[in-house]
N, C-alpha and C positions, 0 to 999 in steps of 0.2 A: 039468618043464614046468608042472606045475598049481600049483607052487608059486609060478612068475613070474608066471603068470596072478593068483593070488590077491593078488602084489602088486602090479601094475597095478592089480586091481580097487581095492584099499585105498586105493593112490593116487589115484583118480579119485574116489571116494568122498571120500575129505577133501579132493581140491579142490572138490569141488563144494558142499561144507560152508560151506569156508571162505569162497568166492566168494558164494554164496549169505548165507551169515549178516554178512559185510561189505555186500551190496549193503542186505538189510532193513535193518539198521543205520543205511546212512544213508538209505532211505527211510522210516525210522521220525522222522529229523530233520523233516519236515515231514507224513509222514502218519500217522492220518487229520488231517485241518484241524479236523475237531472232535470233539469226545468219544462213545464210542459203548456202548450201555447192551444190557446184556441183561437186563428187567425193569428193576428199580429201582438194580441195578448197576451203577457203571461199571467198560468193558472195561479191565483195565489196560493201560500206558503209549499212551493218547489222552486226547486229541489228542495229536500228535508234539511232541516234542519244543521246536523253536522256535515253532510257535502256541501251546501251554501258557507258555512266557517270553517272549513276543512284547514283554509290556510292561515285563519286567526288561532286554529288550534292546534296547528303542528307549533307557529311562531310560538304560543304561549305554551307549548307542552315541551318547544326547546329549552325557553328560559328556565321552568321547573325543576327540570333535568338540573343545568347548571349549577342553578341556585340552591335546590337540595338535595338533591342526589349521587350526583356526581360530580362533589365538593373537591377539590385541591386539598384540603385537610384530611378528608375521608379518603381521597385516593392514598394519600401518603400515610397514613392510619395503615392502613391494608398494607401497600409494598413494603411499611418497616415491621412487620410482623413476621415473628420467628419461623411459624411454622410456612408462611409463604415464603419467606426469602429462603427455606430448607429446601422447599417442593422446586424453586428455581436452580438452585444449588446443583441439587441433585440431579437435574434434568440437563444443566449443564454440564455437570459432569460425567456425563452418558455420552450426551453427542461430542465432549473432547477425548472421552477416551477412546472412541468407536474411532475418531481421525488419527488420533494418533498409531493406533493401531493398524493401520492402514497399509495394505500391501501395494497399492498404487504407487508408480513413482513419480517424482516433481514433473517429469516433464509430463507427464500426462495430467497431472492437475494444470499446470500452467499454458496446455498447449491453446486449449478451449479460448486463453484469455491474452496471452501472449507468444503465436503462432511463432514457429521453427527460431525458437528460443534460444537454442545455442550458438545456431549462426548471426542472431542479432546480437547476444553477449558480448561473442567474441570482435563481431564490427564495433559496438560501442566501447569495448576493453581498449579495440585496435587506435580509435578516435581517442579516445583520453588519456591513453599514456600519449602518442605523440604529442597532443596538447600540453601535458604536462612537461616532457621533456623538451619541448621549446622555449618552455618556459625558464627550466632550471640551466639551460644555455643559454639563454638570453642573460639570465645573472651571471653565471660565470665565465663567460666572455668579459664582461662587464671585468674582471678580477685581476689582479698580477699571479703568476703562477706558483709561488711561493706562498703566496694566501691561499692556492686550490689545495696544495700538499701540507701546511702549516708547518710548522717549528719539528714535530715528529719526524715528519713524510721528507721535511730538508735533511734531517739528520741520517732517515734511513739509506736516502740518495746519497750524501757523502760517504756514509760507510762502505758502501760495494763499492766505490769507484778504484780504493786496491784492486778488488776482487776482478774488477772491468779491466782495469791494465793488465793483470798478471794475464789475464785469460787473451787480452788482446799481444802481448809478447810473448807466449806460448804458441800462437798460431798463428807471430809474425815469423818466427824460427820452424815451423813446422813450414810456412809457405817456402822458404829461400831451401830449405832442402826439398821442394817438392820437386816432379819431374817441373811444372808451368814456373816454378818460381827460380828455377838454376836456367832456365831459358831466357825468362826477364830477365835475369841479370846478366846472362852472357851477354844479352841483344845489350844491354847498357854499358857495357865494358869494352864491347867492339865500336857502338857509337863513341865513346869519349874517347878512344885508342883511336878512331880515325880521324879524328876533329882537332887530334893536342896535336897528335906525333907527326904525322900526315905519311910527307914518302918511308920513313922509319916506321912506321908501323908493321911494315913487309918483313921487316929483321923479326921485329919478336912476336909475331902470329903464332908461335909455335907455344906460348910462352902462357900455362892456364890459370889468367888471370883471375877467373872465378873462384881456383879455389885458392888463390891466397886472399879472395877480397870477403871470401864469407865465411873464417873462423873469428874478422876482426867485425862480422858484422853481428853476427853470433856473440863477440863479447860485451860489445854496444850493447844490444837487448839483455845480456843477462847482468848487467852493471844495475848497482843499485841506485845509481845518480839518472840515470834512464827511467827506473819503475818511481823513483820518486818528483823527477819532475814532467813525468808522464801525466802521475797523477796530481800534481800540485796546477798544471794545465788542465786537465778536464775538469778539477774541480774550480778552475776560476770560473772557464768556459760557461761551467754549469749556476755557478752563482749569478755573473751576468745574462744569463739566458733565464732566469725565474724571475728575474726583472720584468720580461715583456710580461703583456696583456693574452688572457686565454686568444681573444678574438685573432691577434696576430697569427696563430697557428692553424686556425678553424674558418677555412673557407664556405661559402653557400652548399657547397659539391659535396664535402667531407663530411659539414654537416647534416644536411639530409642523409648521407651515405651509414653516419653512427646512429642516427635516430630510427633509420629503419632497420640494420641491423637489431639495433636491443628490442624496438619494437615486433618484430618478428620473431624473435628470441623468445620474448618471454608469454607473449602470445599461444605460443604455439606449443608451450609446455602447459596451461593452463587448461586445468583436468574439468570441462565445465562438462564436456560429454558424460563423464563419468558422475559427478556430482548431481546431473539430471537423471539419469538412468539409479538411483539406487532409490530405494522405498522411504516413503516417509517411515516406519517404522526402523528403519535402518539409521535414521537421524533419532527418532524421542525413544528410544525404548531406554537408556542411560536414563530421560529425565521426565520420563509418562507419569510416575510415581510423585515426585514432586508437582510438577503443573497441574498434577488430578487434585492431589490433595491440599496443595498449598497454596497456589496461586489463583486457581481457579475458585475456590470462596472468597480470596482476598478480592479478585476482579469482580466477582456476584457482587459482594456488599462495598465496594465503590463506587459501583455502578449504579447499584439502586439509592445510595448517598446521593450523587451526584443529582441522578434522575427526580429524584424526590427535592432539593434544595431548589430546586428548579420548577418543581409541580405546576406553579401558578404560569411561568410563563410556558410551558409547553401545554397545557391544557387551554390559553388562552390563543395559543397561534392553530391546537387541532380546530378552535372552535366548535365544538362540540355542541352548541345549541344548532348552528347550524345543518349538521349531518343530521341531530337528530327530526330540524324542520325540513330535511331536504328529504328525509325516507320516509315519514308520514307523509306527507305530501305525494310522493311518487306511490304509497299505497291504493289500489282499488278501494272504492266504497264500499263494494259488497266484502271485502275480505275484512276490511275497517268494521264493520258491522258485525262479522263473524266475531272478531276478537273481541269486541264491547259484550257481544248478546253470551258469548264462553264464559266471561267474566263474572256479569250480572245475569246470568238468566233465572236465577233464580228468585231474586229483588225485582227484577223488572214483572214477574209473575205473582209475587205477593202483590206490586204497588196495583196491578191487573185484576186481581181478588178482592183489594181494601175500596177499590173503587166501586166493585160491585156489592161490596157492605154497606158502606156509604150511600150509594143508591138506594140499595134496598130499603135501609133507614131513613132517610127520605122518603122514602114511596111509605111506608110502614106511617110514616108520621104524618103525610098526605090525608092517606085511607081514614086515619083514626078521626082526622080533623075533617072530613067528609062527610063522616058516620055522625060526628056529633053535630 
């Protein structure tokens, strides 16, 4: 009887060894969290185990990552998959129809990003056409004037210059019967009556030379050798006058003078107030239905083409072992510990029991060999 006793006791003894020196074992895996001194000493094996390799084991638990799990084949696996590129799809197509529908108007989306919008349009509108039409006067300065009008624009100019005589011999006969125009001419009839005749002139003062001089000046204009070498003269006049150069005609003065006219001009009809002030929906409701349904899958799966042909080099510029050794790393041990013991606690509490069998069976195999 003392001798079963002695091997129970053995037994209990090495399990309690063994259970015991497995459980510090693996509470030596994380404790103590930091190193601990007696004097100038440190206590040996502290800190535990994974806080002492915390940062050989984020480094090696980044490369893992990399290397098997979160492969460049395996990401691209995943994003060209149907039912994932649907769920993006579709979630794009949410937040584009929600904007488009959008009662907001431009200038209120744009104000946040490009303050008082319309008066900067209008300055940069106001900037670039005068730039531009400095431009296109600098060229046509540059030109003879019959090159600005061409072969047409000469043609059209010869053809009214009838129309320019008759209209200028109509209201040279309309001027000689006017009251100011039978005044210039009396004042001219009295001059040349006192300058030929001299003291005779006194005889025929009585004598109204106006109106015998203006039914034959009257027949002058309305003579057809008049309107046609009227206009056989303006139209020389005008052939040699398209000869010169634009610049000839276009002083520094005139020219700023037209460039700010049209610049002002066209500025100032320029509806950008109105164009800001209306809704975006006032702009895509014609083409919500196309962009939802058309465009907006063609842009999904271009994007994820693109994004995916690319995997290797965007995955290797995230670096991605990195972030993952940089946030183990930044993790507390005791929460490090929390996650491991979540994981295994229930392995860690078998290997905790197998030690204490193994004990016992040692002590059991002691006892026996005691006994005998």
């Amino acid at each position: 009887m003392e001798s079963l006793v002695k091997v129970f006791i053995m037994i209990a003894i090495g399990a309690t060894i063994g259970g015991v020196t497995n459980f510090l074992a693996i509470k030596m895996l994380f404790r103590p969290h930091h190193p601990k001194y007696i004097g100038n000493m440190r206590v040996p094996f502290t800190p535990g185990l994974i806080p002492k390799r915390r940062d050989e084991l984020a480094t090696s638990l980044g490369k893992t990552v990399v290397k098997h799990l979160l492969t460049p084949e395996g990401m691209r696996k995943r994003l060209l998959d149907e039912q994932v590129g649907g769920h993006i799809t579709y979630y794009v197509q949410g937040e584009v129809r929600t904007m488009l529908r959008s009662d907001q108007t431009i200038r209120s989306l744009i104000e946040p990003l490009y303050p008082d919008a319309e008066t900067r349009v209008l300055a940069e509108a106001d900037t670039k056409l005068r730039q531009e039409l400095r431009l296109v006067l600098a060229d046509v300065k540059t030109r003879k004037l019959y090159e600005i009008l061409g072969e047409d624009g000469m043609d059209r100019v010869r053809g009214i210059i009838p129309e320019i005589v008759d209209t200028l011999l109509v209201k040279s006969e309309e001027y000689f019967y006017s009251v100011e125009g039978e005044a210039q001419l009396r004042h001219m009839v009295d001059s040349f009556v006192q300058r030929r005749l001299g003291f005779i002139a006194g005889f025929v003062q009585n004598l109204n030379f106006v109106e015998m001089i203006r039914p034959e000046i009257i027949n002058i204009l309305r003579g057809g050798s008049t309107r046609s070498g009227m206009a056989e003269m303006i139209t020389r006049e005008f052939e040699r006058f398209s000869e010169r150069s634009v610049d000839t005609l276009l002083d520094d003065r005139l020219e700023e003078r037209l460039i700010d006219g049209v610049t002002t001009e066209v500025v100032s009809r320029l509806p950008v107030g109105e164009l800001l002030d209306r809704t975006v929906h006032s702009y895509t409701r014609d083409i919500e239905d196309r962009v939802v349904d058309e465009l907006v899958p063609a842009g999904v799966r271009l994007v994820i083409t693109r994004f995916t042909d690319q995997m290797e080099t965007v995955m290797d510029r995230l670096k991605i072992d990195q972030i993952v050794q940089e946030q183990v790393s930044s993790l507390d041990t005791s929460y490090l510990e929390e996650i491991v013991l979540s994981i295994s606690k229930r392995e860690f509490r078998a290997i905790t029991w197998l030690g204490a069998l193994l004990g016992g069976m040692i002590g059991l195999i002691q006892g026996l060999i005691a006994i005998i």
